[in-house]
C-alpha positions as CSV (number, residue, x, y, z in Angstrom):
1,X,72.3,-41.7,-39.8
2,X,72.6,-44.0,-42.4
3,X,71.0,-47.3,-42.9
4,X,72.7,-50.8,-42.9
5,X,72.7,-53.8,-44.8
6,X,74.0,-56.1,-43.2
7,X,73.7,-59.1,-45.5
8,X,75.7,-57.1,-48.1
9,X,78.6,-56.3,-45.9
10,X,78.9,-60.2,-45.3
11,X,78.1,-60.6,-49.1
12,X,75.2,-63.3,-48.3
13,X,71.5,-63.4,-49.1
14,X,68.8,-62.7,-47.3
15,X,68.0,-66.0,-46.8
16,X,72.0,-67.6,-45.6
17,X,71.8,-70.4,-43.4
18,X,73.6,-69.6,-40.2
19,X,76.2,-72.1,-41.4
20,X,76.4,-69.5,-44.4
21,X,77.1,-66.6,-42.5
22,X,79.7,-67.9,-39.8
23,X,81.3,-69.1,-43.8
24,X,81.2,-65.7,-45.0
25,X,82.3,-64.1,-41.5
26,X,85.2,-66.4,-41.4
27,X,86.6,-65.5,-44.8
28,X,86.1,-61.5,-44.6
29,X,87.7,-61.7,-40.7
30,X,90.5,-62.8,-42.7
31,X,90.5,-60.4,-44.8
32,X,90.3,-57.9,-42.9
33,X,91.8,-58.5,-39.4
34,X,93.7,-55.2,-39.2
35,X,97.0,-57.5,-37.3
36,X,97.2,-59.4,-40.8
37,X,95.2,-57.2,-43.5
38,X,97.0,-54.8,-45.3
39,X,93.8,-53.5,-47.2
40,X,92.8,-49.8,-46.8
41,X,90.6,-49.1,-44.1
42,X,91.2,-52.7,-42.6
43,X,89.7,-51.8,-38.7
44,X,86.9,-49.7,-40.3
45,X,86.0,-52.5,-42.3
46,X,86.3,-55.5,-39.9
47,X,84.1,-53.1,-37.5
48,X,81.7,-53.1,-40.1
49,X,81.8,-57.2,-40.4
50,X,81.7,-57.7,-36.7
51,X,78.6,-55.7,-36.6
52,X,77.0,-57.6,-39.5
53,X,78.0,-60.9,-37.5
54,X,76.7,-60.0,-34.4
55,X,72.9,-59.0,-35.7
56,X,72.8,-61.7,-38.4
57,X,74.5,-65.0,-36.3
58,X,71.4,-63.9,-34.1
59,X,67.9,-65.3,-34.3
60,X,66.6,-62.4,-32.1
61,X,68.8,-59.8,-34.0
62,X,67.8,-60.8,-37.0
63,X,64.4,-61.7,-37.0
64,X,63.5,-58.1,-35.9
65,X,66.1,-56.3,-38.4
66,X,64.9,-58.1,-41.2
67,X,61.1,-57.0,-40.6
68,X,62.8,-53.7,-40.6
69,X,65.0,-53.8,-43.1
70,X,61.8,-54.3,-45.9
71,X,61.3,-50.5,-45.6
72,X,64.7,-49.8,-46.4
73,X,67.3,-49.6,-48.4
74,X,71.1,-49.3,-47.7
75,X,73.0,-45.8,-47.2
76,X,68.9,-44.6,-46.8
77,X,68.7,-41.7,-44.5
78,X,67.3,-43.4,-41.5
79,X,65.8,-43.0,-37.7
80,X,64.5,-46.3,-35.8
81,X,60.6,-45.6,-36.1
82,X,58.7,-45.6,-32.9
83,X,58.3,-48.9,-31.0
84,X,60.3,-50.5,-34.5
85,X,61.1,-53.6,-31.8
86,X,57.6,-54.2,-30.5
87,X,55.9,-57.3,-30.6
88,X,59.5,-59.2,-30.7
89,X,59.8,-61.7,-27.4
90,X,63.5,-61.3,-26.4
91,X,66.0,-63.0,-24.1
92,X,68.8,-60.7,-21.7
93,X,68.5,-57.2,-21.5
94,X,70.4,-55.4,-24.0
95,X,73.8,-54.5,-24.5
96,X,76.3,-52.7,-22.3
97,X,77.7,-49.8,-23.0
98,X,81.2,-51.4,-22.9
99,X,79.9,-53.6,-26.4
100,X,78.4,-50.6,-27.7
101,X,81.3,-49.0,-28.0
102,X,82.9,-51.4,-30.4
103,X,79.7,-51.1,-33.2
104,X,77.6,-48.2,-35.1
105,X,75.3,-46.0,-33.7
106,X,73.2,-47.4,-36.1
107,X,73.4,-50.9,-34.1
108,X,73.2,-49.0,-30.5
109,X,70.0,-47.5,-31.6
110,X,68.2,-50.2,-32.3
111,X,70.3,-53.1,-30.4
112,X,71.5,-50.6,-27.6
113,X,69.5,-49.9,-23.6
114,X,66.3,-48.9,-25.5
115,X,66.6,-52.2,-27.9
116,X,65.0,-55.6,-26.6
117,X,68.0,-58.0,-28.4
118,X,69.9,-59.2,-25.6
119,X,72.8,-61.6,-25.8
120,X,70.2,-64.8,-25.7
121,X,71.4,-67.7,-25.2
122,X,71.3,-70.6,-22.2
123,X,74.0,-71.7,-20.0
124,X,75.1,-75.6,-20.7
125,X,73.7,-78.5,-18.6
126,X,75.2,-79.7,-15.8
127,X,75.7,-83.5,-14.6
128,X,72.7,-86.0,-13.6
129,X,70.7,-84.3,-11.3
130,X,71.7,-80.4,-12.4
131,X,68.8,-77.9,-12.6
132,X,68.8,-74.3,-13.6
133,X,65.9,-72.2,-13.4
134,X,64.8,-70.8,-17.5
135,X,66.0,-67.8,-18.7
136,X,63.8,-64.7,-17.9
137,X,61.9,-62.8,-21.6
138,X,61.2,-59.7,-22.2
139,X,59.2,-58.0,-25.0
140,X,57.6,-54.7,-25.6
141,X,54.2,-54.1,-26.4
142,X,51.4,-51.3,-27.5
143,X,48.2,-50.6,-26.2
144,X,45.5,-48.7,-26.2
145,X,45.8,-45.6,-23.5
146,X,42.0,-46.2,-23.0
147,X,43.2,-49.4,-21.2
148,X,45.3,-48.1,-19.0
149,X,42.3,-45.9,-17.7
150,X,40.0,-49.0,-17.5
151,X,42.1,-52.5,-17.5
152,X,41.6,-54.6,-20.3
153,X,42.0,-58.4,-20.3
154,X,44.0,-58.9,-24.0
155,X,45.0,-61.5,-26.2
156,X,49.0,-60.6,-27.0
157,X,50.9,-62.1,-30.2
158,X,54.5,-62.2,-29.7
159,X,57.0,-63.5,-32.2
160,X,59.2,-65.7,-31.5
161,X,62.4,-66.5,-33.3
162,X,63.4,-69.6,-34.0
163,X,65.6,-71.9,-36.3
164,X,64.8,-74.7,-38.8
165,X,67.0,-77.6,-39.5
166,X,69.1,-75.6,-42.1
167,X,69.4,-72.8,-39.9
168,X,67.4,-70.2,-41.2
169,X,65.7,-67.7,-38.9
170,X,61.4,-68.1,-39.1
171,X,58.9,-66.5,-36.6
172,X,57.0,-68.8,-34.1
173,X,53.7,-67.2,-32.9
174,X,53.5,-67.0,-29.1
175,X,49.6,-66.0,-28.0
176,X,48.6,-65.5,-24.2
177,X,46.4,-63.8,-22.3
178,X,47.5,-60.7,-20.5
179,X,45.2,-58.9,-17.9
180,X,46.5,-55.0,-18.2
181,X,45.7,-53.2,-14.5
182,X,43.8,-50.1,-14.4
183,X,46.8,-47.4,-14.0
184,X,49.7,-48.5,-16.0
185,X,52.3,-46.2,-17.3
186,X,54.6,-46.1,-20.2
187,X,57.5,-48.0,-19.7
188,X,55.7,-50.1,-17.1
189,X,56.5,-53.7,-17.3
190,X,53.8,-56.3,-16.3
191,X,55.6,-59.6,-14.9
192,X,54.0,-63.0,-16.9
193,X,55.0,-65.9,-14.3
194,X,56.6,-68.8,-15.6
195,X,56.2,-67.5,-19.4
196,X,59.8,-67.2,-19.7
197,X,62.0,-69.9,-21.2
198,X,62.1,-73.7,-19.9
199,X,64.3,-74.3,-16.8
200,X,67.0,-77.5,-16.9
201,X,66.5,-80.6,-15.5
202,X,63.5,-80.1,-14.3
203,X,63.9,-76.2,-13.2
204,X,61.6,-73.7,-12.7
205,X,60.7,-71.6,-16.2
206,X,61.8,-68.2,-16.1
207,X,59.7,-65.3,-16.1
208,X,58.0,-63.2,-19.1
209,X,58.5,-59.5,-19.1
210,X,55.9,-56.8,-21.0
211,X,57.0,-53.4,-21.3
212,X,54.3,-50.9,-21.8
213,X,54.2,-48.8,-24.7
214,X,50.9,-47.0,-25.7
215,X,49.5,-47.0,-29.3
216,X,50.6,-43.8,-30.9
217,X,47.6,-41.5,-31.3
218,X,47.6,-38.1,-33.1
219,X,44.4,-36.8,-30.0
220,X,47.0,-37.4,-26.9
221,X,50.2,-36.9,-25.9
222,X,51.3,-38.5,-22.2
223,X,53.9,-37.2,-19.9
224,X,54.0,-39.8,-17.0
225,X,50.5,-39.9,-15.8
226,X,49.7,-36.4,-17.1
227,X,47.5,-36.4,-20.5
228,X,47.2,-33.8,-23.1
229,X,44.8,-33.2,-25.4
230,X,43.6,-30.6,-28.1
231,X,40.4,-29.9,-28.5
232,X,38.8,-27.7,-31.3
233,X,36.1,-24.8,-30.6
234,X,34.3,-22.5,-32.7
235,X,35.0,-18.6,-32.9
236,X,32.3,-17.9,-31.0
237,X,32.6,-20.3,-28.4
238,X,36.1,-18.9,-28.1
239,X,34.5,-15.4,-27.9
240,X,31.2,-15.5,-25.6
241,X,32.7,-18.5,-23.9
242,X,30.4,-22.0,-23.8
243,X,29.7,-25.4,-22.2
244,X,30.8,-27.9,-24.4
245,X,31.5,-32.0,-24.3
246,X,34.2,-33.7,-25.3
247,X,35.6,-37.2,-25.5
248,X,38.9,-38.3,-23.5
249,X,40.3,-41.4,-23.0
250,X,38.5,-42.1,-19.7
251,X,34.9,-40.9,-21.3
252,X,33.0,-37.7,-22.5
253,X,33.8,-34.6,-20.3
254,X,31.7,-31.0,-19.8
255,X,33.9,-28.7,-20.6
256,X,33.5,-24.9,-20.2
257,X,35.3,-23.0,-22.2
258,X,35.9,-19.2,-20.6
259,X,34.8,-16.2,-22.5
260,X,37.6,-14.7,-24.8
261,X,39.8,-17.8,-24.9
262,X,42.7,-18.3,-27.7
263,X,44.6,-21.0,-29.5
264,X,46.9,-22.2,-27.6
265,X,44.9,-21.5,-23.9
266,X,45.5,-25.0,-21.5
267,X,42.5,-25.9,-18.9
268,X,43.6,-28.6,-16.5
269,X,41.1,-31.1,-15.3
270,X,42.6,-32.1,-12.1
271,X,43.0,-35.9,-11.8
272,X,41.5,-36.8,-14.7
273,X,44.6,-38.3,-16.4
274,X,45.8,-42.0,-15.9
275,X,44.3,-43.1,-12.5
276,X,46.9,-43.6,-9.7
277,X,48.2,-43.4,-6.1
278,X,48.4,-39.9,-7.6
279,X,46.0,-39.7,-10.7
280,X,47.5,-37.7,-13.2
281,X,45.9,-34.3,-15.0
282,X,44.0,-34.2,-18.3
283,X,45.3,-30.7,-20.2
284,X,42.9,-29.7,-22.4
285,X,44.5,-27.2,-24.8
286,X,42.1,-25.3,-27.2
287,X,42.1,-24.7,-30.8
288,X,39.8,-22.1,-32.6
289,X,38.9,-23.6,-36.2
290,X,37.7,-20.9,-38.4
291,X,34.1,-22.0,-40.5
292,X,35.6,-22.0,-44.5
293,X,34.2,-19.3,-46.3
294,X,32.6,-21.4,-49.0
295,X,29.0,-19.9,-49.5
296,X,27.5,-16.9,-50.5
297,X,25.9,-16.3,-47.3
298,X,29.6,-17.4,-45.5
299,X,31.3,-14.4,-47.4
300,X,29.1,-12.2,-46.2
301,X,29.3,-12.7,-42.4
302,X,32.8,-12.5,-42.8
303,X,32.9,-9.3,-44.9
304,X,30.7,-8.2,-42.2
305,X,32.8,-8.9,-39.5
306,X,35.9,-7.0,-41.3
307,X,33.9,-4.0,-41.4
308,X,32.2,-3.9,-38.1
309,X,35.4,-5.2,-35.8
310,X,37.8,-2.8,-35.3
311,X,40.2,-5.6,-34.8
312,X,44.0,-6.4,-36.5
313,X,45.6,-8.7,-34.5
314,X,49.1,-7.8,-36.2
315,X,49.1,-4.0,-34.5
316,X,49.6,-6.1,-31.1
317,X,53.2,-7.2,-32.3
318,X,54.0,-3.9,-33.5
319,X,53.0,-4.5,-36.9
């Protein structure tokens, strides 16, 4: 998949007002509105401009495609990075899959179910007297998987989009206070009350939405409540087995390691994953890390172990 630019398919800069880019939309729809154009590739192209339109004419859009589009460049091989949308405060939900039919998968990747952009916007006032509760937010955010073993009270940043008076997108910062609860999983969302936006004449605000995403780190890997980690022993813990400790995300552990034990060998510590009605399981999976041969005195143990093992691991395979 390639990546887009959108401000070149509508020919504007990167910083058009929004004024600008309903111009420039205007003028290539007329282009290239395949029941008038009679340029090649007419539909492909006014695909392409509808697309453009649809991220750029929108301050959610297009706040978080610009942050991502500084890392890129256009026709770039390209994947959404991990979490790419995190940190963005969003109206609606995302886009059906009716509308994602009509654009890229380059737009349903990052605008699509898993995307935050929704189709924003309020409804318009009523007469005197009318009230409407405010639109319900969403926004995704990281932390630490420590925290969802032990609850944390953090301070979140959110951004915001927003328009000046010449209609150019900016970022407001949007701070508060979020208690996370001991137990919560990925993809969990934690309900802010009243942190959504404003109602109308006088109605209720709406609600504020976190989805739970934890901070990628290289030690775990979480399945639901489950936790997997790899932990490194010696050969000759391996070997003559040993009683070691080591640190998980919900504190240091004994561990013992049994006798003969290879790469690759799991030991589940039962409920010792993300805490729960059902706690999940910690899976420690070992990893035997050779000692480099960089001494003298190194050399020699190991030229000593080639001659006093009768061992080659390669006649197992039927080498």
């Amino acid at each position: 998949m390639e990546f887009k630019d959108y401000y070149q398919v509508l020919g504007v800069t990167k910083t058009a007002t929004a004024e600008e880019i309903k111009k420039a939309y205007r003028k290539l729809a007329r282009k290239f509105h395949p029941d008038v154009s009679k340029e090649p590739e007419a539909e492909q192209r006014m695909q392409e401009v509808n697309e453009a339109k649809a991220v750029l004419s929108d301050p959610e859009k297009r706040l978080a495609y610009d942050q991502l589009a500084q890392q890129y460049r256009s026709g770039q091989d390209f994947q959404p990075p991990p979490d790419w949308d995190a940190g963005f405060e969003f109206s609606g939900r995302g886009f059906e899959e009716a509308d994602l039919g009509e654009f890229s998968d380059f737009f349903a990747n990052l605008f699509g179910q898993g995307g935050r952009a929704g189709r924003g916007g309020q409804a318009g006032r009523g007469g005197r007297g009318y009230q409407m509760r405010g639109e319900d937010r969403h926004a995704k955010i990281n932390i630490d998987l420590a925290d969802a073993f032990h609850g944390a009270a953090r301070a979140i940043t959110l951004q915001v989009p927003q328009l000046d008076a010449q209609g150019r997108v900016f970022s407001r910062e949007h701070t508060l206070s979020v208690q996370i609860p001991k137990g919560v999983k990925e993809g969990q969302h934690i309900r802010l009350l009243g942190q959504g936006s404003p109602g109308v004449g006088g109605g209720p605000a709406g609600d504020l939405y976190l989805e739970i995403h934890f901070t990628p780190d290289s030690r775990y890997r979480v399945e639901g409540r489950d936790v997997y980690q790899t932990v490194p022993v010696t050969p000759w813990e391996a070997a003559l087995g040993a009683s070691i400790e080591t640190p998980t995300p919900s504190g240091a552990v004994k561990l013992k390691v049994p006798a003969g034990s290879q790469t690759g060998r799991r030991l589940r510590l039962k409920g010792r994953g993300i805490p729960g009605p059902e706690s999940g399981d910690l899976y420690v999976e070992l990893e035997v890390v050779l000692p480099p041969a960089d001494t003298d005195k190194a050399r020699e143990l190991y030229k000593t172990m080639a001659h006093e093992l009768a061992f080659d691991p390669r006649q197992r395979r039927g080498g």
